[in-house]
CHARMM internal coordinates of N, CA and C (Angstrom, degrees):
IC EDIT
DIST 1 N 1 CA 1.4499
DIST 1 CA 1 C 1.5231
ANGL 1 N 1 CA 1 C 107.99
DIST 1 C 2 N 1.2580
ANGL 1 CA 1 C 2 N 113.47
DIHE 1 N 1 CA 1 C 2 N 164.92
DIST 2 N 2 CA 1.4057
ANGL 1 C 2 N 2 CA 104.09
DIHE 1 CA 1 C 2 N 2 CA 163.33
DIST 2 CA 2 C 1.5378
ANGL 2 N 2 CA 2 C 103.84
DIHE 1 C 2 N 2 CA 2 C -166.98
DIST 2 C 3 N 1.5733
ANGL 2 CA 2 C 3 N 122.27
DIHE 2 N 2 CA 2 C 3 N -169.17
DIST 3 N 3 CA 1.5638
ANGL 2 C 3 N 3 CA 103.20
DIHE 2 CA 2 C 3 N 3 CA -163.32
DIST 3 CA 3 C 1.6875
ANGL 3 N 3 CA 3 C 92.67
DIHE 2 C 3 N 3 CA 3 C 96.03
DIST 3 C 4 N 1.5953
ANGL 3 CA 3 C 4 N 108.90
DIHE 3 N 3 CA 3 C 4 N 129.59
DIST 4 N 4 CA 1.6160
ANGL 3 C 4 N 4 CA 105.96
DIHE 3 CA 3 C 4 N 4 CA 168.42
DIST 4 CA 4 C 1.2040
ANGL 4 N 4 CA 4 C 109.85
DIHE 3 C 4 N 4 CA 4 C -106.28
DIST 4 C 5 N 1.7774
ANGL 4 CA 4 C 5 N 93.38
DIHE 4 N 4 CA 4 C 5 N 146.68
DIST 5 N 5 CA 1.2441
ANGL 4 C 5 N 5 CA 121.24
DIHE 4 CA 4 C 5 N 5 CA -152.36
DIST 5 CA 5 C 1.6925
ANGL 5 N 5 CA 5 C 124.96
DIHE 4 C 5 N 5 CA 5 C 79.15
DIST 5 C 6 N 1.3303
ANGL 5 CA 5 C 6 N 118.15
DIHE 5 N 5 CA 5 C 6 N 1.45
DIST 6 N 6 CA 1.6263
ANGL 5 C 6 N 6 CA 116.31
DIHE 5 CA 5 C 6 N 6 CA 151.82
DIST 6 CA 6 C 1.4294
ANGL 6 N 6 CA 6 C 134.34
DIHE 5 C 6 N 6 CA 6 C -73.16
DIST 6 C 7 N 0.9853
ANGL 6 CA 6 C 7 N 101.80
DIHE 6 N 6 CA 6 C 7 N 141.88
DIST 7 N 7 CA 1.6236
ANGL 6 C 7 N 7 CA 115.70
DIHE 6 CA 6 C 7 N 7 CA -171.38
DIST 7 CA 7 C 1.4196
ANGL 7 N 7 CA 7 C 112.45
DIHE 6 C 7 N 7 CA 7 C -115.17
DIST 7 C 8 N 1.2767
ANGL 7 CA 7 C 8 N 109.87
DIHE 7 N 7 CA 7 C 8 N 143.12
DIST 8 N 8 CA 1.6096
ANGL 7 C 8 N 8 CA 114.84
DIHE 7 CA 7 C 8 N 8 CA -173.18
DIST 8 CA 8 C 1.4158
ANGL 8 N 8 CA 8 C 93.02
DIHE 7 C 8 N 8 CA 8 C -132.91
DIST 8 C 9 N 1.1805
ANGL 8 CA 8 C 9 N 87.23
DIHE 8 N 8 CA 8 C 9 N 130.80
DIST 9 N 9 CA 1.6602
ANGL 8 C 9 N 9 CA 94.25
DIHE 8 CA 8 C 9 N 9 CA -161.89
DIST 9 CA 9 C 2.5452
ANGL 9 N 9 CA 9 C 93.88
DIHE 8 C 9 N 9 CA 9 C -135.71
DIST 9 C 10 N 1.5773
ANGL 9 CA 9 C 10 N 101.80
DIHE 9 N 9 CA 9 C 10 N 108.21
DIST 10 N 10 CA 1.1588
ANGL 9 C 10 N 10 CA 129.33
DIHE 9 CA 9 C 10 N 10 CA 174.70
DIST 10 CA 10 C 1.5115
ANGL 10 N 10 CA 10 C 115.63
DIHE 9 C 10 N 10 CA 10 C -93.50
DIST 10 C 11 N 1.2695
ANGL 10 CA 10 C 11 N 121.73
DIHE 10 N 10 CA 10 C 11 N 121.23
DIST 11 N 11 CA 1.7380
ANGL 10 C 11 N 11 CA 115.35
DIHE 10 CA 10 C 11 N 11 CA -179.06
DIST 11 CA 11 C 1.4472
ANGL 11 N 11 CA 11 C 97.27
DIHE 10 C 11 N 11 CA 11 C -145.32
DIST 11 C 12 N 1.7155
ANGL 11 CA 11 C 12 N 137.79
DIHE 11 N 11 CA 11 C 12 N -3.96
DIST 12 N 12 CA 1.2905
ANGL 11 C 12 N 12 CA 113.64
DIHE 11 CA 11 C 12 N 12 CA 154.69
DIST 12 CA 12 C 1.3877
ANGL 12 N 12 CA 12 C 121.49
DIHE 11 C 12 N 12 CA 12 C -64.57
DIST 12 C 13 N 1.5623
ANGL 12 CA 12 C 13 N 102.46
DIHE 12 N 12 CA 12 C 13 N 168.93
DIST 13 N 13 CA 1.7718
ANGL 12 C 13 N 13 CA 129.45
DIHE 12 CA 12 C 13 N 13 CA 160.45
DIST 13 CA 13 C 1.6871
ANGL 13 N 13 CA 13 C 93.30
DIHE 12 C 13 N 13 CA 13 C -40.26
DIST 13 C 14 N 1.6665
ANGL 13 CA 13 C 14 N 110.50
DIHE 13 N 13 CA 13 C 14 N 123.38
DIST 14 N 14 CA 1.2042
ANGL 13 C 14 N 14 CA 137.55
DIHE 13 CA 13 C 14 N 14 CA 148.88
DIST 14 CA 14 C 1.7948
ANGL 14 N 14 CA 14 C 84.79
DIHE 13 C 14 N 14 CA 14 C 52.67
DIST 14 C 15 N 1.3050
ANGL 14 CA 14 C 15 N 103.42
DIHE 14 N 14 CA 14 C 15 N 67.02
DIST 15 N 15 CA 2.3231
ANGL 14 C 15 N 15 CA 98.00
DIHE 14 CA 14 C 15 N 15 CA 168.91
DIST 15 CA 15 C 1.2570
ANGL 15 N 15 CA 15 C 95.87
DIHE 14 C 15 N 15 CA 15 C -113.16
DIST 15 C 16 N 1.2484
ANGL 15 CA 15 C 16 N 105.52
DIHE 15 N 15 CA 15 C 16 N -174.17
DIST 16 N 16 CA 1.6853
ANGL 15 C 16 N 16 CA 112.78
DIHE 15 CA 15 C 16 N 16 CA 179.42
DIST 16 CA 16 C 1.7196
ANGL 16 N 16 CA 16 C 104.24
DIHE 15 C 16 N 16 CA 16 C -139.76
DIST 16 C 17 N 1.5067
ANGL 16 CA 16 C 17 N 104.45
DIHE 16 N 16 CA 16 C 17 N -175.08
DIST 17 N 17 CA 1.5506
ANGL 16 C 17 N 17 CA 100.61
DIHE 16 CA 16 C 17 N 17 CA 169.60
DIST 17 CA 17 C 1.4902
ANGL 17 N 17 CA 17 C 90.50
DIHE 16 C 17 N 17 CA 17 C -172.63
DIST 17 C 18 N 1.6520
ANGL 17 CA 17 C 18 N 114.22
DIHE 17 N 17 CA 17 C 18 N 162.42
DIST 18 N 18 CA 0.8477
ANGL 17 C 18 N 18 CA 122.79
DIHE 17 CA 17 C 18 N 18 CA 154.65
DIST 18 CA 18 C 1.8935
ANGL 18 N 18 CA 18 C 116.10
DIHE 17 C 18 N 18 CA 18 C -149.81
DIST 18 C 19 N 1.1302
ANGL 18 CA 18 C 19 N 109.59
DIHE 18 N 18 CA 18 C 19 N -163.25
DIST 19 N 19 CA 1.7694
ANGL 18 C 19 N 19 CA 103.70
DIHE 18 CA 18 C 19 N 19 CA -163.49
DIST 19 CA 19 C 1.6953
ANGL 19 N 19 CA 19 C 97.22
DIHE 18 C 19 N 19 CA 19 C -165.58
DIST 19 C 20 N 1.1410
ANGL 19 CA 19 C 20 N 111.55
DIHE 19 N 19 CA 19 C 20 N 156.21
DIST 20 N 20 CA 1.4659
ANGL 19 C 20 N 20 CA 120.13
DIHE 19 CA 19 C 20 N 20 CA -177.64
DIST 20 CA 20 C 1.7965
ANGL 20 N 20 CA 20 C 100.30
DIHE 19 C 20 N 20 CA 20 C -100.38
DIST 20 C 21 N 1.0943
ANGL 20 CA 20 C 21 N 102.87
DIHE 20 N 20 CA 20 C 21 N 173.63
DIST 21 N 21 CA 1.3218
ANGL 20 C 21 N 21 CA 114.99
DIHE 20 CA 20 C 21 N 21 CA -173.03
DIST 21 CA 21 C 2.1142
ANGL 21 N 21 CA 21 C 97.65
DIHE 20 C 21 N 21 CA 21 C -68.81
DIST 21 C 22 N 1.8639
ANGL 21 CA 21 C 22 N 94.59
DIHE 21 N 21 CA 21 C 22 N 144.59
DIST 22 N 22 CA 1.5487
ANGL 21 C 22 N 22 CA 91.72
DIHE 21 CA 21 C 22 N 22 CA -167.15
DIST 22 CA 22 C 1.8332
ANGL 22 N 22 CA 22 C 103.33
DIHE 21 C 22 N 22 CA 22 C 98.63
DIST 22 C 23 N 1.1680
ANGL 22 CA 22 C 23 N 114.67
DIHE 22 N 22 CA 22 C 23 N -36.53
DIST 23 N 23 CA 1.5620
ANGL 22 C 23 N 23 CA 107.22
DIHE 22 CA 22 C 23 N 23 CA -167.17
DIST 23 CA 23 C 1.5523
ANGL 23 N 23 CA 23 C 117.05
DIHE 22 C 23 N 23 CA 23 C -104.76
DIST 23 C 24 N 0.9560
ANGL 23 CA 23 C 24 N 124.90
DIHE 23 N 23 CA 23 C 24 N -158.23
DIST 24 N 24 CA 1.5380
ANGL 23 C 24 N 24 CA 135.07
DIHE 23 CA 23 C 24 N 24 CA -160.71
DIST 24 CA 24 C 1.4907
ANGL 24 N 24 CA 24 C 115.90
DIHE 23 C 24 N 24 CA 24 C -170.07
DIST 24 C 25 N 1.4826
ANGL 24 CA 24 C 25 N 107.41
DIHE 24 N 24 CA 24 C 25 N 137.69
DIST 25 N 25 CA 1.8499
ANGL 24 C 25 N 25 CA 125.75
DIHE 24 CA 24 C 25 N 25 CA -167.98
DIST 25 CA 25 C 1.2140
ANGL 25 N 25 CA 25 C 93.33
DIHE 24 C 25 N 25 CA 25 C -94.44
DIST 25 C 26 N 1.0146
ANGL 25 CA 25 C 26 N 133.38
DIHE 25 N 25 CA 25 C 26 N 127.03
DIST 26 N 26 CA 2.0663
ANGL 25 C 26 N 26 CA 128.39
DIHE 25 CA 25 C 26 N 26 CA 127.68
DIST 26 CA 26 C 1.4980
ANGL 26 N 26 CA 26 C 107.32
DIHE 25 C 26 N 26 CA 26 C -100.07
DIST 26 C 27 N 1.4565
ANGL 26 CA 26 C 27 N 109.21
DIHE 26 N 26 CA 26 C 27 N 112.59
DIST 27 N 27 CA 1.4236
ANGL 26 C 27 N 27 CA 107.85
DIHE 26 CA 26 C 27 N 27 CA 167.66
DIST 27 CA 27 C 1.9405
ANGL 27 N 27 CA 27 C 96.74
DIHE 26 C 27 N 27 CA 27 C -119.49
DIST 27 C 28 N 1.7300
ANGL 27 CA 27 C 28 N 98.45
DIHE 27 N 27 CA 27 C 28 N -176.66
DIST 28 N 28 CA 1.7363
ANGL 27 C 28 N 28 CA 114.41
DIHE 27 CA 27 C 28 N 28 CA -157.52
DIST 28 CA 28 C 1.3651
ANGL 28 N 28 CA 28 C 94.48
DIHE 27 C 28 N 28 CA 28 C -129.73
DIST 28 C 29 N 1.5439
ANGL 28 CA 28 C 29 N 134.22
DIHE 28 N 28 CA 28 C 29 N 115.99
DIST 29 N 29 CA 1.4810
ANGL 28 C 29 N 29 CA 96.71
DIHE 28 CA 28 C 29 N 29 CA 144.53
DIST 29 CA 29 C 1.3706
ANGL 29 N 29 CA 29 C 108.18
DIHE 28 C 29 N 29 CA 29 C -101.67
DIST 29 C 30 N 1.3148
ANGL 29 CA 29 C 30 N 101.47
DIHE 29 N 29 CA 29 C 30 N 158.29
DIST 30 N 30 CA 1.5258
ANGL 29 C 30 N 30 CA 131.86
DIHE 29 CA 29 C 30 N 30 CA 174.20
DIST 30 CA 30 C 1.8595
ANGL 30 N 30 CA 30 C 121.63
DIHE 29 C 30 N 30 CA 30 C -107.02
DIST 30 C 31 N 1.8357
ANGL 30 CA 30 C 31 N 91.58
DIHE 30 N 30 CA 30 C 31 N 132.69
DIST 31 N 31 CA 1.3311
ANGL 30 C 31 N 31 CA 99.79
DIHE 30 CA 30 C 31 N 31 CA 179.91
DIST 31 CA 31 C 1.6520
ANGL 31 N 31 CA 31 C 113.92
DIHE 30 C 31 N 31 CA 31 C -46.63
DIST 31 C 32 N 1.2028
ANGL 31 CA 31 C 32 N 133.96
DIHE 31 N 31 CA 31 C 32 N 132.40
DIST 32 N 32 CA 1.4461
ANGL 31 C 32 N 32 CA 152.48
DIHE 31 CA 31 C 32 N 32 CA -165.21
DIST 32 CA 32 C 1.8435
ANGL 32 N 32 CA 32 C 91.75
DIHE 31 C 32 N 32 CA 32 C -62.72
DIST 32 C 33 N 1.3298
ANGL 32 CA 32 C 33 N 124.37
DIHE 32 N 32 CA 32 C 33 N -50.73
DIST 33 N 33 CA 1.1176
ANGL 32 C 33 N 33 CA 129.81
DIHE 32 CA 32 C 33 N 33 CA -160.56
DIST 33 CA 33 C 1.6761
ANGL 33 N 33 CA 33 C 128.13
DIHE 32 C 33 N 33 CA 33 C -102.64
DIST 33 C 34 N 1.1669
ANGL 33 CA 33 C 34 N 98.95
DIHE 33 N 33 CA 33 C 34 N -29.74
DIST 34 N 34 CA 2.0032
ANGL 33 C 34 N 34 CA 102.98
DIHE 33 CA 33 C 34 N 34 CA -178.03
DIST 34 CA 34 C 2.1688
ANGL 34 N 34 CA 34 C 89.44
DIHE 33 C 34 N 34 CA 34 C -132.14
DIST 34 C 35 N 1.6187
ANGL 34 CA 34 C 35 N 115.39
DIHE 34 N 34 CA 34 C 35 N 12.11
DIST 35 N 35 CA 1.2019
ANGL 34 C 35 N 35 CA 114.20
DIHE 34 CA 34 C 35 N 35 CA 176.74
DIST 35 CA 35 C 1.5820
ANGL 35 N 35 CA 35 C 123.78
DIHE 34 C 35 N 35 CA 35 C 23.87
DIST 35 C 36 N 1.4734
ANGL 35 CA 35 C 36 N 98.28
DIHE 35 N 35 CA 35 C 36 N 42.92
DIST 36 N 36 CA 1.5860
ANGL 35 C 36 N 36 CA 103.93
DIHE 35 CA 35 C 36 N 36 CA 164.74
DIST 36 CA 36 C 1.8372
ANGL 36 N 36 CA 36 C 123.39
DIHE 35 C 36 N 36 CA 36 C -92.26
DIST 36 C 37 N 1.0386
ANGL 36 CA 36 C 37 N 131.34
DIHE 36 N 36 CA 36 C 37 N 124.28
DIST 37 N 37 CA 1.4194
ANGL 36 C 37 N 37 CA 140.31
DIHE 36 CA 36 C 37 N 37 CA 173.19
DIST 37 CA 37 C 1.4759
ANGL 37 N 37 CA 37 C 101.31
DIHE 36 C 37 N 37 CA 37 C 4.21
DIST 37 C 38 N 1.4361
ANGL 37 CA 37 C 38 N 150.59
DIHE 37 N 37 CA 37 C 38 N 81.49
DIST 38 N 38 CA 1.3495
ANGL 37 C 38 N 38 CA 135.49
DIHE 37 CA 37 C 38 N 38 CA 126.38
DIST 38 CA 38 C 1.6053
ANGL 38 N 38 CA 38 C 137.42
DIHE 37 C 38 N 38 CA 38 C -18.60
DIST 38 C 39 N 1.3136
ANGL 38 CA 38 C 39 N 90.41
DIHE 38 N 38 CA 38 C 39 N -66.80
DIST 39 N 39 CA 1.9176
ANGL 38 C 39 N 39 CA 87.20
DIHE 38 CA 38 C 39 N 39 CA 177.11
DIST 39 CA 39 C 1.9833
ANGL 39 N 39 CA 39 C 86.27
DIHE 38 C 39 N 39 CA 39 C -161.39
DIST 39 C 40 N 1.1921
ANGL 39 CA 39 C 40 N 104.59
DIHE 39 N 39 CA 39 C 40 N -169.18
DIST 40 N 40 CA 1.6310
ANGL 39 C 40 N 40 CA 118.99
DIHE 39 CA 39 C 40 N 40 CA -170.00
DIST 40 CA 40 C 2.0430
ANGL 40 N 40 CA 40 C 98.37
DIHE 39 C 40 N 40 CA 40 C 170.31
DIST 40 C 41 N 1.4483
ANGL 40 CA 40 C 41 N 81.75
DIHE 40 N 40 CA 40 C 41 N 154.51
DIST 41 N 41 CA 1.7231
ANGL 40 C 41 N 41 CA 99.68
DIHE 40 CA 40 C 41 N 41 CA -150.40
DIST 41 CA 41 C 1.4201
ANGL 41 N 41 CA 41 C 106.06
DIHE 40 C 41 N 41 CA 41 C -168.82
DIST 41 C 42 N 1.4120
ANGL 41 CA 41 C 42 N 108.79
DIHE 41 N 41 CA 41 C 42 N 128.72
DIST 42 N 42 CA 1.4133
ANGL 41 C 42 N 42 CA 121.40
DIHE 41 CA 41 C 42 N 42 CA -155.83
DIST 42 CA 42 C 2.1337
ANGL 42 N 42 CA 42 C 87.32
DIHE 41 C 42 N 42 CA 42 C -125.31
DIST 42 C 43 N 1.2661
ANGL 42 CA 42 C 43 N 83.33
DIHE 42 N 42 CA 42 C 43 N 127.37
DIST 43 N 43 CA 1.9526
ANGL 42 C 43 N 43 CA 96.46
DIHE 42 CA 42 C 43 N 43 CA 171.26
DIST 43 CA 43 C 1.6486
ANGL 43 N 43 CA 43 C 114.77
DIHE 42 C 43 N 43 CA 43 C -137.71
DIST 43 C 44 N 1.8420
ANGL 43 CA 43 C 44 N 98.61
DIHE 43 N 43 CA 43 C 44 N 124.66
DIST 44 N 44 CA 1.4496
ANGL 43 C 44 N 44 CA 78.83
DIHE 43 CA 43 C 44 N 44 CA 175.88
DIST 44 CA 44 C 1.4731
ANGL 44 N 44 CA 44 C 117.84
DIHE 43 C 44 N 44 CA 44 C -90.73
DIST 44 C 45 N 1.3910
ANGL 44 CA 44 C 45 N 123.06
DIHE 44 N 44 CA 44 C 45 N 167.76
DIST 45 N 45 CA 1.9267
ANGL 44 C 45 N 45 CA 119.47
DIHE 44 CA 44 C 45 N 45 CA -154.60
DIST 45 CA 45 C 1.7973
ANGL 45 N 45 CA 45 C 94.50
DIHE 44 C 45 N 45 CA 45 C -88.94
DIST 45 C 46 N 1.0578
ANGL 45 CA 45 C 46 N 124.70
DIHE 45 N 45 CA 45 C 46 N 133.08
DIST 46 N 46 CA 1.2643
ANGL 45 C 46 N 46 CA 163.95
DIHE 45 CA 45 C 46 N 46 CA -179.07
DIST 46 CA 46 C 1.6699
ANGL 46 N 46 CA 46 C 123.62
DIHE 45 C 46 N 46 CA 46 C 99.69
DIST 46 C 47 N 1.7139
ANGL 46 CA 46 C 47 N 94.90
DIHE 46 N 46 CA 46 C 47 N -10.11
DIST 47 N 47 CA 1.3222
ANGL 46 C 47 N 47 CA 91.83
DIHE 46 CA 46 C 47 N 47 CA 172.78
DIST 47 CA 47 C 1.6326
ANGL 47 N 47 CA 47 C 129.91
DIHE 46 C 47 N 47 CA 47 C -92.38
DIST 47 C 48 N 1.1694
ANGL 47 CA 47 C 48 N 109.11
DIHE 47 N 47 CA 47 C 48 N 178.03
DIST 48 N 48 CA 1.5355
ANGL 47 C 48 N 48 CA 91.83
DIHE 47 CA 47 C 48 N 48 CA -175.61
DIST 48 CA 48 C 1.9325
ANGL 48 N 48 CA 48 C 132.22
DIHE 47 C 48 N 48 CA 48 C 49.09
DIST 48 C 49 N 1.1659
ANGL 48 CA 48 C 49 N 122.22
DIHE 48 N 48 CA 48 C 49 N 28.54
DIST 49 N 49 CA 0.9543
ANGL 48 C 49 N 49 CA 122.40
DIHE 48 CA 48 C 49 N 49 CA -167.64
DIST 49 CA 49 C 1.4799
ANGL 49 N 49 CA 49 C 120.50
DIHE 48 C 49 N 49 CA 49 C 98.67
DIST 49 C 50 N 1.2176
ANGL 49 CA 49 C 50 N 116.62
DIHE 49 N 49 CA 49 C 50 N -48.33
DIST 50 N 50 CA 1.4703
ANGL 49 C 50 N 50 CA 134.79
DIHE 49 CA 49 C 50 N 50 CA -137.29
DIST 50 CA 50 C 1.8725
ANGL 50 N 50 CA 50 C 91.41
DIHE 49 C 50 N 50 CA 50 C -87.70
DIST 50 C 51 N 1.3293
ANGL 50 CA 50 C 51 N 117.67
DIHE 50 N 50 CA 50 C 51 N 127.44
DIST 51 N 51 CA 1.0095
ANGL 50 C 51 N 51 CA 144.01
DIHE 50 CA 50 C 51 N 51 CA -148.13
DIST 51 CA 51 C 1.9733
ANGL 51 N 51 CA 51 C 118.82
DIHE 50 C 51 N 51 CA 51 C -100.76
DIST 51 C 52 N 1.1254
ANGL 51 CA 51 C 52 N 132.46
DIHE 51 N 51 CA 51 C 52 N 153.51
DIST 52 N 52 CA 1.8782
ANGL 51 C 52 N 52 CA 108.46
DIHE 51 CA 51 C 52 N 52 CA -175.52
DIST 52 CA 52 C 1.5968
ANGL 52 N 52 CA 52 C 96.47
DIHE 51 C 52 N 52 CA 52 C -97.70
DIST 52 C 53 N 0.9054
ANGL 52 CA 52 C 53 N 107.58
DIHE 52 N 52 CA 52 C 53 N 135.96
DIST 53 N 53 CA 1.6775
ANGL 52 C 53 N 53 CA 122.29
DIHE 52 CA 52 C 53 N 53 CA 149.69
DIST 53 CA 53 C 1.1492
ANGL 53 N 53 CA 53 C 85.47
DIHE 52 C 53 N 53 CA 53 C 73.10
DIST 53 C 54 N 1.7050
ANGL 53 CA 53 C 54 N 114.37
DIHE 53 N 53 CA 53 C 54 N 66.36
DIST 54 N 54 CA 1.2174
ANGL 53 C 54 N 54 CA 124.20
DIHE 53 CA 53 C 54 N 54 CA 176.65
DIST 54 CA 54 C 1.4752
ANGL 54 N 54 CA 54 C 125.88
DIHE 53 C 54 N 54 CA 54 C -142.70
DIST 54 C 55 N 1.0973
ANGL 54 CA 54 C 55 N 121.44
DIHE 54 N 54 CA 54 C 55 N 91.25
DIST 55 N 55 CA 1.6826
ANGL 54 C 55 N 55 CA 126.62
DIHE 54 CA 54 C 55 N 55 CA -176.25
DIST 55 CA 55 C 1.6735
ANGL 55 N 55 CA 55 C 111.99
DIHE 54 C 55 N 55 CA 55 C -14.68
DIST 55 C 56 N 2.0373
ANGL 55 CA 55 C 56 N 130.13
DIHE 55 N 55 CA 55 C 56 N 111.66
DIST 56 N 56 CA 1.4436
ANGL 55 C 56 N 56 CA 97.73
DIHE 55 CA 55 C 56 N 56 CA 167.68
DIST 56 CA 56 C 1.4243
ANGL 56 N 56 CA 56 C 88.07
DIHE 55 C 56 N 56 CA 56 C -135.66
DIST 56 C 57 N 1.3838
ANGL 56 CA 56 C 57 N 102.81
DIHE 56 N 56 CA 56 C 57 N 153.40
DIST 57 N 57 CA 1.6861
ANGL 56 C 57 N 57 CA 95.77
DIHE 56 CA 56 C 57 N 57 CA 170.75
DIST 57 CA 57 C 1.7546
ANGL 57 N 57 CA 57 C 89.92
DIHE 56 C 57 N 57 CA 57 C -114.74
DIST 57 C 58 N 1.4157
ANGL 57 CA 57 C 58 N 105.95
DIHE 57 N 57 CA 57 C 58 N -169.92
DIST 58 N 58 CA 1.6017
ANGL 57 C 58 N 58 CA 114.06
DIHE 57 CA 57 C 58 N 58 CA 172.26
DIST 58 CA 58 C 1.6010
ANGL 58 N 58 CA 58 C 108.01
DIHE 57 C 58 N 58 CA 58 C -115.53
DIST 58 C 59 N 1.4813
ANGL 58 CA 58 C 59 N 111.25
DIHE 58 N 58 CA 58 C 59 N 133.54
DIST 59 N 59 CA 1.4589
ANGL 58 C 59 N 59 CA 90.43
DIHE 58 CA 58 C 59 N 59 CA -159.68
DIST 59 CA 59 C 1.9100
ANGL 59 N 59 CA 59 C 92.93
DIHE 58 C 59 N 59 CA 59 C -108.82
DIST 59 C 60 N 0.9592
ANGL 59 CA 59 C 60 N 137.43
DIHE 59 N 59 CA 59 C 60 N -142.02
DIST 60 N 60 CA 1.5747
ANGL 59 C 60 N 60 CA 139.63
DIHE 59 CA 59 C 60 N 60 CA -134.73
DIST 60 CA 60 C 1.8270
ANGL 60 N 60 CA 60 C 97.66
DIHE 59 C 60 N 60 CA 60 C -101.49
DIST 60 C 61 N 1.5692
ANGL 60 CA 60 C 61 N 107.20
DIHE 60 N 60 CA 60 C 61 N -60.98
DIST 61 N 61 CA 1.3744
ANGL 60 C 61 N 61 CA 102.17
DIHE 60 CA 60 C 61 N 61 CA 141.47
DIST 61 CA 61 C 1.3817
ANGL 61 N 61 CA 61 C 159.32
DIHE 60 C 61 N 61 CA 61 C -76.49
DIST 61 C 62 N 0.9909
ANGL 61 CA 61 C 62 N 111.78
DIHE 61 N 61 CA 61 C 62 N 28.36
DIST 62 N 62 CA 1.8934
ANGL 61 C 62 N 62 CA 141.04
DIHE 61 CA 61 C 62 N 62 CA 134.02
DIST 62 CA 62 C 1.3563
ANGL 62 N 62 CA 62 C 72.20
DIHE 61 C 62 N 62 CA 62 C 99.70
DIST 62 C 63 N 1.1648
ANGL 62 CA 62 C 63 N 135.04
DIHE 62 N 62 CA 62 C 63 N 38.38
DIST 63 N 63 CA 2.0864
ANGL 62 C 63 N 63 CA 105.10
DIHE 62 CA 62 C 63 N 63 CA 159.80
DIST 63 CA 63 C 1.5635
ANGL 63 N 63 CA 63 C 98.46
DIHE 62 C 63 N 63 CA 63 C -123.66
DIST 63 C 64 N 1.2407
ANGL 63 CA 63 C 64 N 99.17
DIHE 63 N 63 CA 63 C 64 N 166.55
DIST 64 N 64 CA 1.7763
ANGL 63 C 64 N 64 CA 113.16
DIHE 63 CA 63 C 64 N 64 CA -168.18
DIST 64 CA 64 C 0.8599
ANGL 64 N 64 CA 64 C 111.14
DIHE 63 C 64 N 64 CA 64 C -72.00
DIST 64 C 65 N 1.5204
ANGL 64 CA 64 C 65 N 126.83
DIHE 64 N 64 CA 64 C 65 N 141.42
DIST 65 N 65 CA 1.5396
ANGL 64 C 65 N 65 CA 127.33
DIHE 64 CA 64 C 65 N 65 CA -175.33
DIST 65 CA 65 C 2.0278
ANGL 65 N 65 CA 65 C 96.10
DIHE 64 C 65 N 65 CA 65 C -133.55
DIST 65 C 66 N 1.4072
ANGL 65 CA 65 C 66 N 88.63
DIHE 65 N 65 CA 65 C 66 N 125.02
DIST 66 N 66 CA 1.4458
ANGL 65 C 66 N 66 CA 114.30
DIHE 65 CA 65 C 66 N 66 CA 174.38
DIST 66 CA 66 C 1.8695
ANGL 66 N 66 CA 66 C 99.08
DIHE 65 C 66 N 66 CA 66 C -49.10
DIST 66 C 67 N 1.4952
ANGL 66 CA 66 C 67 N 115.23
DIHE 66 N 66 CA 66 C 67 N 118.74
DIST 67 N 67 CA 1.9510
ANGL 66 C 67 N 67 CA 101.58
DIHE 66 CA 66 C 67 N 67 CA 157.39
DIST 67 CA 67 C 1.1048
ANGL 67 N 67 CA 67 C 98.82
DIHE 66 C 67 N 67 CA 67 C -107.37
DIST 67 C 68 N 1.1705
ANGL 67 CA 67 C 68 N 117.05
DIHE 67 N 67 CA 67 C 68 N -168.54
DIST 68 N 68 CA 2.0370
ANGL 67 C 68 N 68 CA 135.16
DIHE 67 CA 67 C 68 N 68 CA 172.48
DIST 68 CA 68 C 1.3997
ANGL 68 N 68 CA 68 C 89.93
DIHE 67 C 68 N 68 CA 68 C -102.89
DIST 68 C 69 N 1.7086
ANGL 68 CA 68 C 69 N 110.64
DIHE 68 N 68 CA 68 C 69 N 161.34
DIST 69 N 69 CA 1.2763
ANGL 68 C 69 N 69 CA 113.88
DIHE 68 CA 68 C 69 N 69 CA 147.67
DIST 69 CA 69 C 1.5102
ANGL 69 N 69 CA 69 C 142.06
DIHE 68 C 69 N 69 CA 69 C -39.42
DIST 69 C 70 N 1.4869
ANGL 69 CA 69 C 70 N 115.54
DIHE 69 N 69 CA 69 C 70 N -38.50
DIST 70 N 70 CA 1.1751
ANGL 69 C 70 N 70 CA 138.26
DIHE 69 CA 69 C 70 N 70 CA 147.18
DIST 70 CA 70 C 1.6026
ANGL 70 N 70 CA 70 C 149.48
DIHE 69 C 70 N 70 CA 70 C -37.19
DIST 70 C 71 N 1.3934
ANGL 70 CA 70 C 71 N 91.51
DIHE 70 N 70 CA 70 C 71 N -32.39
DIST 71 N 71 CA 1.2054
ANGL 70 C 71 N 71 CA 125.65
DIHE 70 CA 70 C 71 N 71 CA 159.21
DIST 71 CA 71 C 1.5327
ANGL 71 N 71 CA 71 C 125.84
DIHE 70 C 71 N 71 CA 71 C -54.63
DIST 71 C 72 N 1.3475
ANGL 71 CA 71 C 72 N 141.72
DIHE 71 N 71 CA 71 C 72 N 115.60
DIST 72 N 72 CA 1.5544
ANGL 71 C 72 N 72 CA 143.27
DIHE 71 CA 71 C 72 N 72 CA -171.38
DIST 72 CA 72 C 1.2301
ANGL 72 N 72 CA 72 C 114.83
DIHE 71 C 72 N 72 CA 72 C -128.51
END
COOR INIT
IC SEED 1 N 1 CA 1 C
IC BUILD
């Protein structure tokens, strides 16, 4: 997303998101096996680590994990 104050907001199996500076992630992870809601977590981009125009998914223990573009 980009534009301040946009939000990119990810809730499939293994998605990603990212946001430009000004914006904010909500990503989901999902159980591996019956893919029901695990946890979900909203970050806005420069805070906390979390970077602009930057690939993150949520990984198993609910903290953000950097992908590549490449990454699917």
């Amino acid at each position: 997303m980009t534009g301040q104050g946009s939000v990119a907001v990810a809730a499939g199996h293994q998605s990603r998101a990212r946001a430009s500076v000004g914006g904010a992630i909500v990503l989901c992870y999902r159980d591996e096996g019956d893919d029901q809601i695990v946890d979900i977590r909203a970050a806005l981009v420069g805070h906390g680590g979390i970077k602009p125009d930057t690939w993150y998914r949520l990984g198993a223990d609910g903290e953000f994990i950097e992908v590549s573009d490449d990454q699917e």
